[in-house]
N, C-alpha and C positions, 0 to 999 in steps of 0.2 A: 477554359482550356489553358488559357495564362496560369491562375491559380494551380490548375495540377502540375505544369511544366515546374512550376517553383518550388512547390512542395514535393518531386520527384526529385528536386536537385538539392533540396536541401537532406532530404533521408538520404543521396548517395553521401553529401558531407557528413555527416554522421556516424555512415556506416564506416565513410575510411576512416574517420578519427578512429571510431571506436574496436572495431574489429582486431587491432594488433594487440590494443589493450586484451582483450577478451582470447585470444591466443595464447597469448604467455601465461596468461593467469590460471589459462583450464589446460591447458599442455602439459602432459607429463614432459619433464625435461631429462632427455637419456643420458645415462652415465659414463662416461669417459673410462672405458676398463684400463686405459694405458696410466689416467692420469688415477685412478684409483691404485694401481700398482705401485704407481711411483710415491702414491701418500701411504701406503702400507709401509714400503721399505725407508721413507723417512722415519715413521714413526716406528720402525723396529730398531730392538738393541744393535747397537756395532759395536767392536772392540774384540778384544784378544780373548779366548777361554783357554787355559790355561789342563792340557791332558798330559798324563803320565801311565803306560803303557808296557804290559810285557811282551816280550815276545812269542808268536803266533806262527808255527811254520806253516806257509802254505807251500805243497809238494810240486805242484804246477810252475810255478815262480823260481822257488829255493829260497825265497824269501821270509824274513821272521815277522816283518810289519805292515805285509802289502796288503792285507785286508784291511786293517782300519786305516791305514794312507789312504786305500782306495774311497774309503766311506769317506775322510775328512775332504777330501776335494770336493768329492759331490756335494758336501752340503756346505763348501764354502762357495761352490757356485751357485747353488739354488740359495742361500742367504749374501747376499753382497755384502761388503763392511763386515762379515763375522769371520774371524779368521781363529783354527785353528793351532794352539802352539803345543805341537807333540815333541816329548822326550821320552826316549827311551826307556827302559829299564828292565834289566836284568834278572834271572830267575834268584840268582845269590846273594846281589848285594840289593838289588829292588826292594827287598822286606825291609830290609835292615835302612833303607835309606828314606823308606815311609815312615821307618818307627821313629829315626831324629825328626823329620820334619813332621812329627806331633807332636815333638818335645821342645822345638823350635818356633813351632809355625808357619813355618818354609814348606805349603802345599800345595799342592796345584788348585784346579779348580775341581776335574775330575779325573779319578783312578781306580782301578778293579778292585776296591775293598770291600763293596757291595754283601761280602757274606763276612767281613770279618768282623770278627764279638771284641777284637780290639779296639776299633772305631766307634762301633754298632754302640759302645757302652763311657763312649767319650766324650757326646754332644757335640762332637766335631761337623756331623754329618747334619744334610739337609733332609728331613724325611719327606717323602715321593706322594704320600698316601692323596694328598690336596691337587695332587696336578695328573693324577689318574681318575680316569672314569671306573664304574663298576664294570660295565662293558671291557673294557683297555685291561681290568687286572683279571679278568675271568677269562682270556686268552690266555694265558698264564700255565704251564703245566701244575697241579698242586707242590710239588718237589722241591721245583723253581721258586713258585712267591714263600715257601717254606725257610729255604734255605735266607732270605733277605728279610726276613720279618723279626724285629726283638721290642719285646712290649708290646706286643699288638701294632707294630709301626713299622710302616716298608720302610728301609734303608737304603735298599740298592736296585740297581734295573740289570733283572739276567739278563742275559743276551749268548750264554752257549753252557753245553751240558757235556761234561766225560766222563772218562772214569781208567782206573788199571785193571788189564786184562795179562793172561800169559800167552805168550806168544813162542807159537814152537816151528820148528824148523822140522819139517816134513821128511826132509831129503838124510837128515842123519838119522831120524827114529828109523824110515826105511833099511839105510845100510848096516842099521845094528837089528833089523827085524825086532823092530819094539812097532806094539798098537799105540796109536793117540789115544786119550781118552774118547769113551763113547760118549756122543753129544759134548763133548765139551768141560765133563766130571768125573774127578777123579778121587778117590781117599786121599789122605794122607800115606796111608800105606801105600797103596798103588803108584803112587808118586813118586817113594822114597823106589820102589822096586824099578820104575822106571829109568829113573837116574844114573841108577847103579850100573844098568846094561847101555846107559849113554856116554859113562865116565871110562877112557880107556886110552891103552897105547899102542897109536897103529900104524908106528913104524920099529915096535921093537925094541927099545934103546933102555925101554926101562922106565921109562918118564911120561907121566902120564901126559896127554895133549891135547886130545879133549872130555869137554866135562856137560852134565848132564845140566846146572844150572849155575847162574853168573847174576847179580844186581849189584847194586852199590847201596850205600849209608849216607844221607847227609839230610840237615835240615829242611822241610817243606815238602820233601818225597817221600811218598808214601808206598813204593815198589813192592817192599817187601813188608808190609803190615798186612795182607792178607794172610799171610801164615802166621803171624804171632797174634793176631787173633783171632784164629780157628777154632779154638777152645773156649770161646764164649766170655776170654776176658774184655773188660769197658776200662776205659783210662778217667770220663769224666761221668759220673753216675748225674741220672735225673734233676738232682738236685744240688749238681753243680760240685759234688766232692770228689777229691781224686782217689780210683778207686784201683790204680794199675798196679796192686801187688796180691800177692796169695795164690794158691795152686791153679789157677785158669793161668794167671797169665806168666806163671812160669812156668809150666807146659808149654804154651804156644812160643815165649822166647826159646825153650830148651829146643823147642822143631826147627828152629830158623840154626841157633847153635850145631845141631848134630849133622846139617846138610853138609859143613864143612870137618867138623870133629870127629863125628861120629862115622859118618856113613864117607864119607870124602870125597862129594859128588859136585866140588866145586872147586876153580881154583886156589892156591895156597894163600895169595894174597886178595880172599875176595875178603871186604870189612875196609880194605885198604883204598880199593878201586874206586876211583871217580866217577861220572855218568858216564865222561866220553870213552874211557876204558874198556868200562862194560859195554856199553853197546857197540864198540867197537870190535871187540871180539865174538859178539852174536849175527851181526848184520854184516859186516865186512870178512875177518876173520874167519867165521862161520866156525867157529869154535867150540862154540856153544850152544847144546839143542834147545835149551827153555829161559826164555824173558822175559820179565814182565815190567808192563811200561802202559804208555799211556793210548787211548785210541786213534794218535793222530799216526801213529806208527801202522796201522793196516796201510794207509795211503802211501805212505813211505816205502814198505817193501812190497806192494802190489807196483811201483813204480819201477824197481831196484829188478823185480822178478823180470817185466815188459822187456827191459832192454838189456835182460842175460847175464846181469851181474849178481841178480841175487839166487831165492830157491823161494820151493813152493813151500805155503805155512802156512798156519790153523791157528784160530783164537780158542782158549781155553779157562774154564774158571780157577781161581785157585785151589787148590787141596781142600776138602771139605776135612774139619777135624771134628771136635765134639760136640761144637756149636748144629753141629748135623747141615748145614747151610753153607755152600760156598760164601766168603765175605770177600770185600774189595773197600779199603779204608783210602778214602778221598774226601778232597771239597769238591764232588762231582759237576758244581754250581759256580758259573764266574758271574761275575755282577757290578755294572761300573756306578760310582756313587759321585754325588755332589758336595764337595767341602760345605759347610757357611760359607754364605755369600750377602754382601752390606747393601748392594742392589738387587732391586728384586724384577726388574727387566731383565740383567746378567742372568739369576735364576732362571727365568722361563726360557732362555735360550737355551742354557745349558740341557733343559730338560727336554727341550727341544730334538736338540744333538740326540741325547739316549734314545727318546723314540724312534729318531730316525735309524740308530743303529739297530735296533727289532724289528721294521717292519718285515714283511713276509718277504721282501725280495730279500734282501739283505740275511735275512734267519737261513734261506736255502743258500745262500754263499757258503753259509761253516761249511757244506760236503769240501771246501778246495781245501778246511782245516784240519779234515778225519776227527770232527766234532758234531755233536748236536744240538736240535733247536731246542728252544725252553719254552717256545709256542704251539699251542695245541694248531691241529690242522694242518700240518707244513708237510703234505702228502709230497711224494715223489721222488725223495732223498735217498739213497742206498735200496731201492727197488729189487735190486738182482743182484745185490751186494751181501752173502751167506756170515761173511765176518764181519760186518759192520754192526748187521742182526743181532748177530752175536752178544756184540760189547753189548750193543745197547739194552741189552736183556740183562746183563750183567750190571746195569747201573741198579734196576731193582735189589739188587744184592750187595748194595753197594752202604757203607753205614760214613756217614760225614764225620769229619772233625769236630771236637766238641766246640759247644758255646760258650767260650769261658776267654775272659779280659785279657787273662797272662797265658793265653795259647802257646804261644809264639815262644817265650821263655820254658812254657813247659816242651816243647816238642824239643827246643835242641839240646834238654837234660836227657831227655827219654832216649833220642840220637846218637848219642855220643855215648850213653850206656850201653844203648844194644851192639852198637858199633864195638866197644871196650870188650863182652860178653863175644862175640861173636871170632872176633883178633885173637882172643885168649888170654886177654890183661884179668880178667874177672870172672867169675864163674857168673853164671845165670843169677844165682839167688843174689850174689854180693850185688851185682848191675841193677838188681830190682830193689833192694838195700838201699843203697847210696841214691840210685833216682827218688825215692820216695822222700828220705830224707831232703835234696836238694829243692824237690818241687815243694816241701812244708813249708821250709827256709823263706820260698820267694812268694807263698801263699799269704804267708804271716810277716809279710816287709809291704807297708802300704807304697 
């Protein structure tokens, strides 16, 4: 009995030696979600990334940059230590101040160059293709990854879609008993007949007061290019040559020329008019029955109409000419890109940031921009929205800016011609003349 007493007390000794051992060793040991959190955000990048930004009106606000302020806050609170540093920039001087600071190297980190063929073909840019999934790019509309792809290589991350529409003033086709177009299309003829019964003096005096159509001329807008290429002229052919002269595309400059010349269904000084001019005398002024501008302007005068200061108005294609096809000439595609970067944790952040600014939540924000998404699936946006519809049917009609390095010097030759052509300094042909010569000049200067 002795014997078992001792051999019963010597297994308890053993068992308590051994026992803790044999716990910890076969125990899974739980994971500290707080202290895993905290070793994620150690080991994640911190520091400054470096954005540059145009402006974006949102109609809700009045504000030009509350959408992506709103984005950067958010994800400088869901990343700690990553702070974004946004600057500005302008639709005028913006271009012009990305083009020194590539001639400088004075860049941000990222900027909405994402579809420009002037970067695209600089080696400036980070390409995206390694840090997207197949999954990630096949959400994508085809249009979208279209517009950011050169060489077979993403360059940039859409993140919104538009395009130029005309925009008519309901309330004065009314009081002059002129029809809108049906659906939406019109001729060229039909147009011109329209105008004519829009352009008038109605008080008398002699002088005319209002007019049947009104835009402006200035580099990167593209207003009024749906009617000079109606007639099927191309500025940059397939194969990268520049192809903007001979009877298509003097035709379609002479239709833009005779609105004012010929037919005299616009102000005297339009060629002359600034942005804020013109749409000052469309939307305010009510001046003027037909504008064409960009999609974020439905939001603007469905705003303008709500609290009685504007009038009722209908989205419209532009004048179909020979091309047989209504056209609309845009970069219908925005896309923010990634400079070079010497670290490559900075990189994934930055890349970071872009996805965040595509997710699904954020893609239904453009409704506050009178824009769209560039992601398939994003049901719910403009539902019972007739003009929105509209535009965005009109993006299929829509032909992008060419893919070409000296865009940007070619457009404010071509600008300033039509603009000369249109004033009355040049005739149509001469303006197609002297462009052609000028864009050789700067084709042939490496």
């Amino acid at each position: 009995m002795r014997k078992i007493r001792v051999l019963s007390t010597i297994l308890l000794i053993i068992f308590i030696i051994t026992w803790p051992i044999y716990f910890f060793t076969h125990t899974p040991i739980k994971k500290d979600k707080n202290k895993e959190t905290v070793d994620e955000e150690k080991s994640q990048w911190k520091g400054v990334i470096r954005l540059w930004d145009f402006p974006r009106l949102n109609i809700n606000t009045g504000s030009r940059y509350s959408w992506i302020m709103s984005k950067i806050r958010k994800f400088e609170k869901e990343n700690p230590g990553v702070f974004i540093e946004f600057e500005p920039i302008d639709w005028k001087k913006g271009p012009i101040k990305l083009e020194v600071g590539l001639q400088t190297g004075n860049l941000p980190d990222i900027a909405p160059v994402g579809t420009d063929p002037l970067f695209m073909t600089k080696e400036v840019l980070e390409p995206l293709d390694s840090f997207l999934t197949k999954s990630e790019i096949n959400k994508f509309k085809p249009q979208a990854l279209k517009a950011v792809k050169y060489n077979g290589k993403i360059w940039g991350m859409p993140f919104m879609m538009t395009t130029y529409a005309m925009y008519l003033n309901l309330e004065l086709f009314r009081q002059r008993g002129v029809e809108p177009p049906i659906d939406g299309n019109w001729t060229y003829e039909e147009f011109i007949d329209k105008m004519k019964k829009l352009t008038y003096d109605s008080d008398g005096d002699g002088k005319i007061d209002y007019y049947g159509f009104v835009s402006f001329i200035e580099p990167n807008y593209y207003n009024i290019w749906g009617i000079i290429l109606s007639d099927g002229a191309e500025i940059i052919d397939n194969n990268g040559q520049y192809v903007f002269y001979g009877e298509k595309a003097l035709s379609g400059l002479q239709k833009l020329v005779d609105l004012k010349k010929k037919y005299k269904v616009t102000p005297e000084d339009f060629g002359l008019y600034d942005e804020n001019t013109a749409w000052d005398m469309f939307y305010n002024k009510k001046k003027v029955a037909v504008y064409p501008t960009g999609s974020w302007a439905v939001r603007v005068l469905q705003k303008l109409y709500e609290k009685g200061k504007g009038f009722e108005f209908t989205v419209a294609n532009y004048p179909i000419g020979d091309r047989r096809i209504p056209i609309s000439f845009n970069n219908s595609v925005s896309a923010y890109a990634i400079f070079k970067q010497e670290n490559e944790e900075k990189l994934k952040m930055c890349v970071k940031f872009l996805k965040f600014l595509v997710n699904n939540d954020n893609q239904r924000e453009l409704e506050k921009l009178g824009v769209f998404p560039v992601k398939k699936g994003i049901k719910g946006m403009y539902l019972y929205d007739e003009k929105m519809k509209r535009v965005e049917d009109i993006i299929s009609y829509t032909k992008t800016i060419p893919r070409h390095g000296k865009w940007k010097k070619i457009d404010r030759i071509l600008q300033n011609q039509v603009r000369l052509a249109v004033i009355g300094k040049k005739t149509s042909s001469k303006a197609l003349e002297d462009a052609k010569k000028q864009v050789y000049q700067i084709l042939n200067t490496k």
